[in-house]
DRENMI-24227 format. One record per residue (C-alpha): x negated, y negated, z negated; residue number from 0; residue in three letters. Coordinates in nm, 2 decimals, always signed. Layout:
% DRENMI-24227
<site east="X" north="Y" up="Z" seq="NUM" type="ala"/>
...
% end
This chain:
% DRENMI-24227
<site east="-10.42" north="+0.66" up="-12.19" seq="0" type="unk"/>
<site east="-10.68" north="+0.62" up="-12.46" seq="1" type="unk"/>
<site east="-10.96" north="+0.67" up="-12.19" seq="2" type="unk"/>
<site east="-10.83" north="+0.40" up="-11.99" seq="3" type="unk"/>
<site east="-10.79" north="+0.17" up="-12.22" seq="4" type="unk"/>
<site east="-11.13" north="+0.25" up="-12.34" seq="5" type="unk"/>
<site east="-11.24" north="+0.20" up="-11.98" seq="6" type="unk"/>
<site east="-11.08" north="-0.17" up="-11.99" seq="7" type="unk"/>
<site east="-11.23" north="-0.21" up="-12.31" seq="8" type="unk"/>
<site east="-11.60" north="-0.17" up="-12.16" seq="9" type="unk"/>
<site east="-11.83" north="-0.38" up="-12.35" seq="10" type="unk"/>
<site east="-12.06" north="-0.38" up="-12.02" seq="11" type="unk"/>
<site east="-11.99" north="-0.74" up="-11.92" seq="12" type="unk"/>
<site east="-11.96" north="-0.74" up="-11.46" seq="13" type="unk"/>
<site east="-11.93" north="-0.38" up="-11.44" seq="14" type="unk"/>
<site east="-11.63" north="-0.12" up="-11.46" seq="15" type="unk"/>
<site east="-11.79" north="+0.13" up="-11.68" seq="16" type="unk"/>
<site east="-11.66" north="+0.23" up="-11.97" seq="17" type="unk"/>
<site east="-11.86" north="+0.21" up="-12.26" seq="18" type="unk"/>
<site east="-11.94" north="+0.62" up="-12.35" seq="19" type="unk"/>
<site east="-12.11" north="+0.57" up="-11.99" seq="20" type="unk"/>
<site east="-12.54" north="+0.51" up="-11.95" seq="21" type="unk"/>
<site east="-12.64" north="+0.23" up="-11.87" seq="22" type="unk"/>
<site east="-12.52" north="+0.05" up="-11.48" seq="23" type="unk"/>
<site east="-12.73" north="+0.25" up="-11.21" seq="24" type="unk"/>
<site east="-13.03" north="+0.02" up="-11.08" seq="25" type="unk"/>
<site east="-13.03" north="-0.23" up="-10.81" seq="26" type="unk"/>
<site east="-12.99" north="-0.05" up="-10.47" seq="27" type="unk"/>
<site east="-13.21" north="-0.28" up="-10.31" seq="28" type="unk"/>
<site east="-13.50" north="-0.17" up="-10.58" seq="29" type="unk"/>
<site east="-13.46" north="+0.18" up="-10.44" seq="30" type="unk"/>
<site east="-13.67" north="+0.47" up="-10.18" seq="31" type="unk"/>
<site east="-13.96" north="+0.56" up="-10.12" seq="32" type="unk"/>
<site east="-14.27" north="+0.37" up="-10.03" seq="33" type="unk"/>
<site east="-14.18" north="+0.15" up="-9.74" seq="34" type="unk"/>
<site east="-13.78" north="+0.13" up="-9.75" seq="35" type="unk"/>
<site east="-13.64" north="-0.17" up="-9.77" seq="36" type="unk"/>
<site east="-13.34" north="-0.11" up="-9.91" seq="37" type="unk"/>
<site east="-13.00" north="+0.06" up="-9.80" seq="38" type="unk"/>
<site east="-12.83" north="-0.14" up="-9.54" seq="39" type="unk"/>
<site east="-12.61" north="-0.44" up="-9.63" seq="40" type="unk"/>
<site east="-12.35" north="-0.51" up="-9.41" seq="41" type="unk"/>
<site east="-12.38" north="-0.55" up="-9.09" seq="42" type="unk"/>
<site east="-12.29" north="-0.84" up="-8.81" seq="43" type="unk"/>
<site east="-12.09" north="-0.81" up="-8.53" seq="44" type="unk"/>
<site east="-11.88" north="-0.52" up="-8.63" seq="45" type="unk"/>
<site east="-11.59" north="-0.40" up="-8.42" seq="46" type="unk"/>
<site east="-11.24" north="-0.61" up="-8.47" seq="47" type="unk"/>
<site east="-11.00" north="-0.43" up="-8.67" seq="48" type="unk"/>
<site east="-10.71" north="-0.21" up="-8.48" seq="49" type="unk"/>
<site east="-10.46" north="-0.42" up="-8.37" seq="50" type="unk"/>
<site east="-10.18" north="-0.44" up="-8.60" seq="51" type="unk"/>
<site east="-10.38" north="-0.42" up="-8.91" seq="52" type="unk"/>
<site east="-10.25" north="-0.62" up="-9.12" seq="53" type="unk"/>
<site east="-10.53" north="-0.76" up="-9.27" seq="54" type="unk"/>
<site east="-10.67" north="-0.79" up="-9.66" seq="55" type="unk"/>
<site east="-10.44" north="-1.04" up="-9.81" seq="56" type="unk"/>
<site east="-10.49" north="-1.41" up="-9.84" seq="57" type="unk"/>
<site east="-10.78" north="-1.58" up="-9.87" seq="58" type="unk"/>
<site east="-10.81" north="-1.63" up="-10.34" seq="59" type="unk"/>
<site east="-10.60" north="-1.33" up="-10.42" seq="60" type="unk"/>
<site east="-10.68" north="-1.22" up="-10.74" seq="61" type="unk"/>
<site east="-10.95" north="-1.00" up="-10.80" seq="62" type="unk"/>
<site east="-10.99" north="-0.71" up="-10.98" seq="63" type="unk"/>
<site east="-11.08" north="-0.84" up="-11.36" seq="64" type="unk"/>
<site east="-10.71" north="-1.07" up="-11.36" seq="65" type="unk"/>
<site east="-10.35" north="-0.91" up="-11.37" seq="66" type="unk"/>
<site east="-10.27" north="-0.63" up="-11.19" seq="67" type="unk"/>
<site east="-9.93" north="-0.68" up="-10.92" seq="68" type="unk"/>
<site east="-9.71" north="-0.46" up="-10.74" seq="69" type="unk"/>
<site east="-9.80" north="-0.48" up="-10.35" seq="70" type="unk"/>
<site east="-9.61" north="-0.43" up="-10.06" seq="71" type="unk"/>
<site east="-9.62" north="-0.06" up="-9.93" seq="72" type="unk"/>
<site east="-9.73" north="+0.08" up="-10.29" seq="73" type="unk"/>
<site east="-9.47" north="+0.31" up="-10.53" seq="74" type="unk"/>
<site east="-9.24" north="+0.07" up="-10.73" seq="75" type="unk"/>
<site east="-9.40" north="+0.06" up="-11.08" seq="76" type="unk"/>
<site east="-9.76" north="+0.16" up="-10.95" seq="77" type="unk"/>
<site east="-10.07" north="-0.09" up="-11.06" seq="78" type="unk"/>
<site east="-10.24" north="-0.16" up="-10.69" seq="79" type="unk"/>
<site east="-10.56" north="-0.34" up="-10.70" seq="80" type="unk"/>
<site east="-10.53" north="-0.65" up="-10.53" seq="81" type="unk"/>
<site east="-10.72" north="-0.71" up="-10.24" seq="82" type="unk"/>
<site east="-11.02" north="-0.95" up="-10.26" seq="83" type="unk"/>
<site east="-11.16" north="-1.15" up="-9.99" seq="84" type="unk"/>
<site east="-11.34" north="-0.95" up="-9.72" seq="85" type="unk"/>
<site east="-11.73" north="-0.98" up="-9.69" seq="86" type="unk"/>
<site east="-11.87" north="-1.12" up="-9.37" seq="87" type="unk"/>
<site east="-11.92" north="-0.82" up="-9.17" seq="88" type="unk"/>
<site east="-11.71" north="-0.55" up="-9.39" seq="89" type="unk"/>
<site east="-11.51" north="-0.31" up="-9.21" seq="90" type="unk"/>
<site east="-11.13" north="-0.36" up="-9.22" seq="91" type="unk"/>
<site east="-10.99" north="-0.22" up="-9.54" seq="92" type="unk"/>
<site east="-11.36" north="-0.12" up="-9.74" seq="93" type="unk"/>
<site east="-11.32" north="-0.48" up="-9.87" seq="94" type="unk"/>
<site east="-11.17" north="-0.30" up="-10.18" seq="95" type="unk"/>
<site east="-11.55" north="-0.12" up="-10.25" seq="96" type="unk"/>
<site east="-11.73" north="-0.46" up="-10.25" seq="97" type="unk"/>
<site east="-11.66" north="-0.50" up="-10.61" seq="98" type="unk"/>
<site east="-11.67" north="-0.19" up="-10.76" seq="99" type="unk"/>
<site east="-11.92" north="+0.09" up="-10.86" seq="100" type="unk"/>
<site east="-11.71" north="+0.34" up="-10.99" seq="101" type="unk"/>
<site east="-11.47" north="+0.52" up="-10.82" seq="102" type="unk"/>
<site east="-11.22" north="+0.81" up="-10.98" seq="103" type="unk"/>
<site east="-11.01" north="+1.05" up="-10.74" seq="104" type="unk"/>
<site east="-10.72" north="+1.22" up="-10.86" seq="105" type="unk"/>
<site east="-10.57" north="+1.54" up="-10.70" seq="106" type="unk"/>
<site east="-10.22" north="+1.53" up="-10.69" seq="107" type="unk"/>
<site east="-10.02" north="+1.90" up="-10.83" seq="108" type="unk"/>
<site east="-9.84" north="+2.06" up="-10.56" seq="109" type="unk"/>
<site east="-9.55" north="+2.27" up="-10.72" seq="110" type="unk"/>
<site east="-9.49" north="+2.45" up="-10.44" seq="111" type="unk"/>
<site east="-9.86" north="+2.54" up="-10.41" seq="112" type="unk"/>
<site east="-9.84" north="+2.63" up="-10.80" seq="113" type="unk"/>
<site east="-9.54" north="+2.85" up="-10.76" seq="114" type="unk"/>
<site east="-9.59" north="+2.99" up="-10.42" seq="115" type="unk"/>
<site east="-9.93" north="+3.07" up="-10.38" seq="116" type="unk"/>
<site east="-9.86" north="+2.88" up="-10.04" seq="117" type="unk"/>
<site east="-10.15" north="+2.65" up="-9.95" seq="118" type="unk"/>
<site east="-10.01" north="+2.27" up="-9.93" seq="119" type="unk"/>
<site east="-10.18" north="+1.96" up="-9.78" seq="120" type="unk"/>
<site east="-10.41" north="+1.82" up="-10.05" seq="121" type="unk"/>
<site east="-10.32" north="+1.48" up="-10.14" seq="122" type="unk"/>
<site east="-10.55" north="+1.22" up="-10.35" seq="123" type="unk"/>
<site east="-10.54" north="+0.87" up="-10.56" seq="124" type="unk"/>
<site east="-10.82" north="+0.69" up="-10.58" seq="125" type="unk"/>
<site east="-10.81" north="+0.43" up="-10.83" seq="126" type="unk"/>
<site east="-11.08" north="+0.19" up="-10.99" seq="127" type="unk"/>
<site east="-11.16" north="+0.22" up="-11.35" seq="128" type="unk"/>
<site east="-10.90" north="+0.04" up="-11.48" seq="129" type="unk"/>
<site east="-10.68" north="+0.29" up="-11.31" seq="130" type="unk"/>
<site east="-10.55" north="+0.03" up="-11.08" seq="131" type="unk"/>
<site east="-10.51" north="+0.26" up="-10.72" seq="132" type="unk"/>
<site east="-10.75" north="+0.17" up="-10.42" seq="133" type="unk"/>
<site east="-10.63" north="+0.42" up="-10.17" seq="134" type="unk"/>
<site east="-10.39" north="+0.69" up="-10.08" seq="135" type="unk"/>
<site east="-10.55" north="+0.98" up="-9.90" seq="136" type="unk"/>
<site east="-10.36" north="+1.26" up="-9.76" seq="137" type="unk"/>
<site east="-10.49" north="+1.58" up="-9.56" seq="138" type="unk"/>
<site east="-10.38" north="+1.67" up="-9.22" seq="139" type="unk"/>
<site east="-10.44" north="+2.05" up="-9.13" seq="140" type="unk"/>
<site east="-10.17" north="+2.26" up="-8.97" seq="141" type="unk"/>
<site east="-10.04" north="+2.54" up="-9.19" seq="142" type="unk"/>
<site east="-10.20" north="+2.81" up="-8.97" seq="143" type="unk"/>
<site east="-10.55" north="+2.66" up="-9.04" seq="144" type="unk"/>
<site east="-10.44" north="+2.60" up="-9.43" seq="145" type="unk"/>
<site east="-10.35" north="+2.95" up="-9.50" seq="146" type="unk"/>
<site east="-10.63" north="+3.16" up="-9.28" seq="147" type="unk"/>
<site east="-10.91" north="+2.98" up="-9.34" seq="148" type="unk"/>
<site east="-10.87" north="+2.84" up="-9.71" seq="149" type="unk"/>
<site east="-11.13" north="+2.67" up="-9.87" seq="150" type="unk"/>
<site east="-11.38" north="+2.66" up="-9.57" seq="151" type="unk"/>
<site east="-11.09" north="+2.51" up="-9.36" seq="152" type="unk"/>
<site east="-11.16" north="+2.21" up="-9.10" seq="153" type="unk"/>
<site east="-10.96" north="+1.92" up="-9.18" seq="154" type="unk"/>
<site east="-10.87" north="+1.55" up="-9.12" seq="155" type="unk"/>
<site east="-10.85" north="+1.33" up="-9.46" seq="156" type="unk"/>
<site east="-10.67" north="+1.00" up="-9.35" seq="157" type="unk"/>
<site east="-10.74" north="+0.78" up="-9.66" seq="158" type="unk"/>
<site east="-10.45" north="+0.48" up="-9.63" seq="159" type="unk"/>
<site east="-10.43" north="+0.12" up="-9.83" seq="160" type="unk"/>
<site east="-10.18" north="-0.02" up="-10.04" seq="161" type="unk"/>
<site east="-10.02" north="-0.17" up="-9.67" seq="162" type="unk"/>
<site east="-9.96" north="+0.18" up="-9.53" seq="163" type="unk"/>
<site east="-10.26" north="+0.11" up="-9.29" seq="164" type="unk"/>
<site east="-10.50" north="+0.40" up="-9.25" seq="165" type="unk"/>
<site east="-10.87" north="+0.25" up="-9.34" seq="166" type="unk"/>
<site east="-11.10" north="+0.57" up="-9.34" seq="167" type="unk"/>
<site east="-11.05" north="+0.89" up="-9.15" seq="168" type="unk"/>
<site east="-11.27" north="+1.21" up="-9.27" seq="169" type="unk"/>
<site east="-11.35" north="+1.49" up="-9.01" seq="170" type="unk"/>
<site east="-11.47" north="+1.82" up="-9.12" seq="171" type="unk"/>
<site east="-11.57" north="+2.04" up="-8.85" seq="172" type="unk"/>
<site east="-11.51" north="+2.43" up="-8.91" seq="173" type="unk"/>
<site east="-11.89" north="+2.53" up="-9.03" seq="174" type="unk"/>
<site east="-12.05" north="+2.84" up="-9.18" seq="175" type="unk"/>
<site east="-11.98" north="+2.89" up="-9.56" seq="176" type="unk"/>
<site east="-12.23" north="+3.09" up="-9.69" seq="177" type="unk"/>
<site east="-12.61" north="+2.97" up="-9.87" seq="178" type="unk"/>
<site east="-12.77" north="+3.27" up="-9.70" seq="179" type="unk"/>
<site east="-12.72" north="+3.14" up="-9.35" seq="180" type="unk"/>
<site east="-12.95" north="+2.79" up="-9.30" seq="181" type="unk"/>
<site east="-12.82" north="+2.75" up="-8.98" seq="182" type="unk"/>
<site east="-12.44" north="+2.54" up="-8.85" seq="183" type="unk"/>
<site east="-12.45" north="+2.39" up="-9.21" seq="184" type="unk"/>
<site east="-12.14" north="+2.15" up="-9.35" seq="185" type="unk"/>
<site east="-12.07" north="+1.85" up="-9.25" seq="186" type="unk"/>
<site east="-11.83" north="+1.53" up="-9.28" seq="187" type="unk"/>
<site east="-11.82" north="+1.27" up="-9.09" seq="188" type="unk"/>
<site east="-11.65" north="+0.90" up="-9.15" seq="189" type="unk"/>
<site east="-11.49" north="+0.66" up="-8.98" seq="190" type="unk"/>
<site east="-11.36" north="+0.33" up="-9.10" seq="191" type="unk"/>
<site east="-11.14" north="+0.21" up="-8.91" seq="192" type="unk"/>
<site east="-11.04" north="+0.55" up="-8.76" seq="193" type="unk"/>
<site east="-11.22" north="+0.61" up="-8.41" seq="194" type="unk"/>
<site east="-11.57" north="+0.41" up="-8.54" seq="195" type="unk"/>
<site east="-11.84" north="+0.61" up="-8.72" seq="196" type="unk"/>
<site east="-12.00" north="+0.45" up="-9.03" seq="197" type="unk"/>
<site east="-12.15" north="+0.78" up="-9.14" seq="198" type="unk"/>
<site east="-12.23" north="+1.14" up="-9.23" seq="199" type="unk"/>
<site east="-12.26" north="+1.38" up="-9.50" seq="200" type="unk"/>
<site east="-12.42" north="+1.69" up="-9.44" seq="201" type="unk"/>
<site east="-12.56" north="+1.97" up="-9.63" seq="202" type="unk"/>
<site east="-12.94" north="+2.04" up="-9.63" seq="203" type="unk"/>
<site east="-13.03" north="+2.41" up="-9.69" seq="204" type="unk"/>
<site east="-13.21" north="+2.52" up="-10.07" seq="205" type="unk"/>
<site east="-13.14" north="+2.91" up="-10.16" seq="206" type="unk"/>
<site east="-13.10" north="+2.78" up="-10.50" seq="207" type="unk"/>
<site east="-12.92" north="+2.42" up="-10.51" seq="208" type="unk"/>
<site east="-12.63" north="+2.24" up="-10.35" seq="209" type="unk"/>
<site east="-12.81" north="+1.97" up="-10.12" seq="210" type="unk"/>
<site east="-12.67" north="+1.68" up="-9.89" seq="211" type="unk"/>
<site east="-12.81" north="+1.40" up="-9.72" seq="212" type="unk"/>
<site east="-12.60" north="+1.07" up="-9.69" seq="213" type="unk"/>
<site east="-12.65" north="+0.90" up="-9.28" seq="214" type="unk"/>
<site east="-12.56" north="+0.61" up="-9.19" seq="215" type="unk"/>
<site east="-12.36" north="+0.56" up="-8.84" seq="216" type="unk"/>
<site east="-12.76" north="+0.58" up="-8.64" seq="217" type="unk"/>
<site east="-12.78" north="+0.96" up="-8.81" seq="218" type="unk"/>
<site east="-13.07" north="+0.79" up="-9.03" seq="219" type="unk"/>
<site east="-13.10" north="+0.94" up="-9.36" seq="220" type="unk"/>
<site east="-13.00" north="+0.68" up="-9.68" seq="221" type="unk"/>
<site east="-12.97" north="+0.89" up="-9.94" seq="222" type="unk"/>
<site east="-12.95" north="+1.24" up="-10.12" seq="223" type="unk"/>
<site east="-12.72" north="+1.41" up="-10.35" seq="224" type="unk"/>
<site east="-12.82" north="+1.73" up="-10.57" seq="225" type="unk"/>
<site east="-12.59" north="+1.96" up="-10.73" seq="226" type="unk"/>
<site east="-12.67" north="+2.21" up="-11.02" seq="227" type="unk"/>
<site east="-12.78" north="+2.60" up="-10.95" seq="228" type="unk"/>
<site east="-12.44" north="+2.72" up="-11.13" seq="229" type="unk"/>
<site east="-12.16" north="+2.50" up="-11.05" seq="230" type="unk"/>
<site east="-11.89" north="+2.59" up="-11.30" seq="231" type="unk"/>
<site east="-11.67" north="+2.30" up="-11.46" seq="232" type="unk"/>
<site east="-11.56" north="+2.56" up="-11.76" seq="233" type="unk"/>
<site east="-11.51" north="+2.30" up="-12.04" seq="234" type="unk"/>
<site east="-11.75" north="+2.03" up="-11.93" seq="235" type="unk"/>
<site east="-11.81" north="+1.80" up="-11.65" seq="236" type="unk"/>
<site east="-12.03" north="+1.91" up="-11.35" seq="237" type="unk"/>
<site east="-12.26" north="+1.64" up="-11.19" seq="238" type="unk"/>
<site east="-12.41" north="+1.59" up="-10.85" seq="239" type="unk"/>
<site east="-12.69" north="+1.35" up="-10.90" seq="240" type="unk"/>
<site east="-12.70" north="+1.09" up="-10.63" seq="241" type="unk"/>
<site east="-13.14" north="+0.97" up="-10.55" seq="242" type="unk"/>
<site east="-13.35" north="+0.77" up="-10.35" seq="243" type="unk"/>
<site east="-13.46" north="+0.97" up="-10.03" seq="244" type="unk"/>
<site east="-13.82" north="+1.07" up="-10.22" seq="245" type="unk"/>
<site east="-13.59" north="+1.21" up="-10.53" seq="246" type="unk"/>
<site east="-13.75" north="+0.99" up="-10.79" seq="247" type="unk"/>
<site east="-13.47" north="+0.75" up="-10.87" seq="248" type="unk"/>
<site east="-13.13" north="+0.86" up="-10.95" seq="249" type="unk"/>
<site east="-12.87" north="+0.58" up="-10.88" seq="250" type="unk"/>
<site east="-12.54" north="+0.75" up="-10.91" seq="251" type="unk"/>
<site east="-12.34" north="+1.07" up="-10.94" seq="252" type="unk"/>
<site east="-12.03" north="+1.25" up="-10.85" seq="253" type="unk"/>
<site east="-11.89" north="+1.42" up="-11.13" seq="254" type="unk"/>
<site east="-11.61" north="+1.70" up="-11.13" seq="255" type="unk"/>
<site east="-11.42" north="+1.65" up="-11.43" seq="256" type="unk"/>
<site east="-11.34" north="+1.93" up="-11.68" seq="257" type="unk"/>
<site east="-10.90" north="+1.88" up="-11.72" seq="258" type="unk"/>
<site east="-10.82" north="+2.15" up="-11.95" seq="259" type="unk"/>
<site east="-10.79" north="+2.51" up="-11.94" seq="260" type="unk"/>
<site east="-10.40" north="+2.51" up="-11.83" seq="261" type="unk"/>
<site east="-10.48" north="+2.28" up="-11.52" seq="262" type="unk"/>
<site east="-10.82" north="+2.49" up="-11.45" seq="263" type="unk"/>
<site east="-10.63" north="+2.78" up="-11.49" seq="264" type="unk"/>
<site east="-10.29" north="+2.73" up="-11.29" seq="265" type="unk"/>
<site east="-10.33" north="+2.44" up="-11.03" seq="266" type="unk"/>
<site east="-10.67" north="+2.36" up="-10.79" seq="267" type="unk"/>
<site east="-10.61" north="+1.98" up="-10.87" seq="268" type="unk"/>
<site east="-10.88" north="+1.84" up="-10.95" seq="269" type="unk"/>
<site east="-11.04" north="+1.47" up="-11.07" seq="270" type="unk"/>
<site east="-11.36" north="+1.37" up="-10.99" seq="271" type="unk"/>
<site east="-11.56" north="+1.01" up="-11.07" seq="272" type="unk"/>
<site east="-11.78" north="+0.84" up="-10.85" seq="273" type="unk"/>
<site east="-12.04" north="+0.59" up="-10.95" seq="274" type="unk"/>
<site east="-12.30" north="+0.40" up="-10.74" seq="275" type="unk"/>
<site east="-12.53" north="+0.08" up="-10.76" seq="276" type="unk"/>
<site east="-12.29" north="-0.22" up="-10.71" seq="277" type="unk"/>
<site east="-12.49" north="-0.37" up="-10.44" seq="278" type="unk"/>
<site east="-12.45" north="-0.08" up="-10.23" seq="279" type="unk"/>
<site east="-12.29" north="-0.11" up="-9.86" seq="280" type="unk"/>
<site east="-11.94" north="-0.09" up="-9.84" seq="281" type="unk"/>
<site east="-12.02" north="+0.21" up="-9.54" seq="282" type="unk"/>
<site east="-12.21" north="+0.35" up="-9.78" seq="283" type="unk"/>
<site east="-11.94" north="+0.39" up="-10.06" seq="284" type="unk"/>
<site east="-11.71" north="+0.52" up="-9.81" seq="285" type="unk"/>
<site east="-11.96" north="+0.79" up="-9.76" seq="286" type="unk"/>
<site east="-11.99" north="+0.87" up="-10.08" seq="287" type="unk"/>
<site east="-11.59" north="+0.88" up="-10.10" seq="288" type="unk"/>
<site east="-11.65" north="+1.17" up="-9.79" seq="289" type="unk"/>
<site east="-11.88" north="+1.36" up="-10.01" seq="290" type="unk"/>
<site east="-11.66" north="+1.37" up="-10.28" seq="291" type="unk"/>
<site east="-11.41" north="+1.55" up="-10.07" seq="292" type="unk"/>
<site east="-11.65" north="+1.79" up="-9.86" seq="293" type="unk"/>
<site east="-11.74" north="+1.90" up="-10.29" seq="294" type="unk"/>
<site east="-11.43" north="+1.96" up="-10.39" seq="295" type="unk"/>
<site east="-11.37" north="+2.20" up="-10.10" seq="296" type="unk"/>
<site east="-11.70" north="+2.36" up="-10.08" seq="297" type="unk"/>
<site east="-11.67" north="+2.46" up="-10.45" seq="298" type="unk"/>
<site east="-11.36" north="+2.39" up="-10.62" seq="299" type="unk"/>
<site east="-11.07" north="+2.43" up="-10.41" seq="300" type="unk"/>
<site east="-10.90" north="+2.72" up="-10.46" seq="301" type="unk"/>
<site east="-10.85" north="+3.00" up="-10.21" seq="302" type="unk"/>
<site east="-10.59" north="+3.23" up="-10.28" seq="303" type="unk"/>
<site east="-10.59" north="+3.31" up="-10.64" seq="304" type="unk"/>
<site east="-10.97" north="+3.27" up="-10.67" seq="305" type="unk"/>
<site east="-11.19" north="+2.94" up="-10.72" seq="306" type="unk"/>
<site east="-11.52" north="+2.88" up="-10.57" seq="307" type="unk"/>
<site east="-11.73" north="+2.85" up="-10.85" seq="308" type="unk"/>
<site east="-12.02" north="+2.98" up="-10.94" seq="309" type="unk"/>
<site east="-12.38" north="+3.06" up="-10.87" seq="310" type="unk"/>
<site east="-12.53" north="+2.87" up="-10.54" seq="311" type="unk"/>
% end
């Protein structure tokens, strides 16, 4: 409680972080190598929206920085960000990103999973960083894949609004799981809305560090993410830098957050926190909500009674 109202507290006037943070990432149109032009705004002509989708709210709802309501299709009780304004040529439902550049996802405990042993379906909020929820995601594997293949598992993550309306859809493929094998590497893909690809995570080989590339929906390469050689969250933070595609600019992170030795010890829920310029595309924030996920699994999830942790 005191961390979020520390977070609310930011003396960083138009941004969300908290004040303990560095300072707000630069400009992602300042950033690449010599001849990028900057990572892709959004985009014209985009496909309609499912039918039925309900839609972002009305035109003037309040924004994120004025009080927080209960909306329709949210827990009773449960702060909800409310929905801004799309941007022309923002997907349905990533109109929630446009004003943010931080991002915190919150594993839910499973009690039967804690008790049993018995792998459940991971479940996720993903707030803003006033703690006001952005989306619900939930996995969808079948138990056979859950229990047989763990951590390395192929799933769906169907990430759904405060409306009940799905707005992202993750796909993990089933992929080799080892760092001594460069070839079928790991990958995620996105779609938002489900059935249209904005883009892909997937892991570039190193003997010695944790590497992705961030694609957009053409498979062209946007940006990189670098993890550290150990990746073990005993009693501090680990932190996958996010760079420019030459590696000389960092301009975010995602961060797996220490919780304390009893949650380390006993559960596999984990929180993580995602920052990124403010400017960036909405596609590309949904991406980066992709990695987040294809982290936690690759390293953190437990399988069985052990964690994967460790040395890469």
């Amino acid at each position: 409680m005191e961390k979020q109202n520390g977070q609310m507290n930011a003396p960083h006037p138009g941004t969300n972080l908290p004040p303990d943070y560095p300072p707000q990432y630069p400009s992602a149109t300042l950033q690449g190598p010599p001849g990028h032009t900057g990572y892709p705004g959004p985009q014209v002509g985009y496909p309609p929206p499912p039918a039925g989708y309900s839609g972002a709210g009305p035109v003037g709802f309040p924004v994120q920085h004025q009080p927080v309501y209960n909306q329709p299709g949210g827990p009773a009780g449960v702060p909800w960000m409310p929905a801004p304004p799309p941007p022309s040529g923002c997907p349905p439902g990533l109109e929630y990103l446009s004003q943010i550049d931080q991002i915190l996802v919150h594993q839910q405990i499973e009690l039967l999973e804690v008790i049993t042993g018995f792998e459940t379906n991971n479940k996720y909020e993903i707030k803003n960083s006033f703690g006001q929820k952005i989306y619900f995601a939930v996995e969808d594997t079948d138990c056979c894949t859950r229990n047989c293949c763990g951590a390395s598992r192929p799933f769906t993550m169907r990430i759904i609004d405060n409306m009940g309306q799905e707005v992202i859809t993750l796909e993990r493929p089933l992929r080799c799981d080892s760092c001594c094998c460069p070839c079928c590497l790991q990958e995620i893909e996105v779609h938002a809305p489900p059935g249209v690809p904005v883009g892909y995570v997937t892991q570039t080989w190193h003997p010695c560090l944790p590497r992705f590339t961030i694609q957009n929906e053409r498979r062209e390469d946007v940006l990189k993410i670098i993890g550290p050689c150990v990746v073990c969250s005993c009693c501090a933070d680990v932190d996958f830098e996010i760079k420019s595609l030459d590696e000389e600019t960092i301009v975010g992170k995602i961060s797996k957050q220490w919780t304390g030795f009893v949650r380390e010890a006993f559960t596999d829920a984990d929180n993580f926190g995602i920052q990124f310029p403010l400017d960036l595309d909405v596609k590309m924030k949904a991406v980066m909500l992709g990695a987040c996920f294809l982290i936690d699994f690759m390293f953190f999830e437990r399988s069985g009674n052990t964690e994967k942790e460790g040395v890469w």
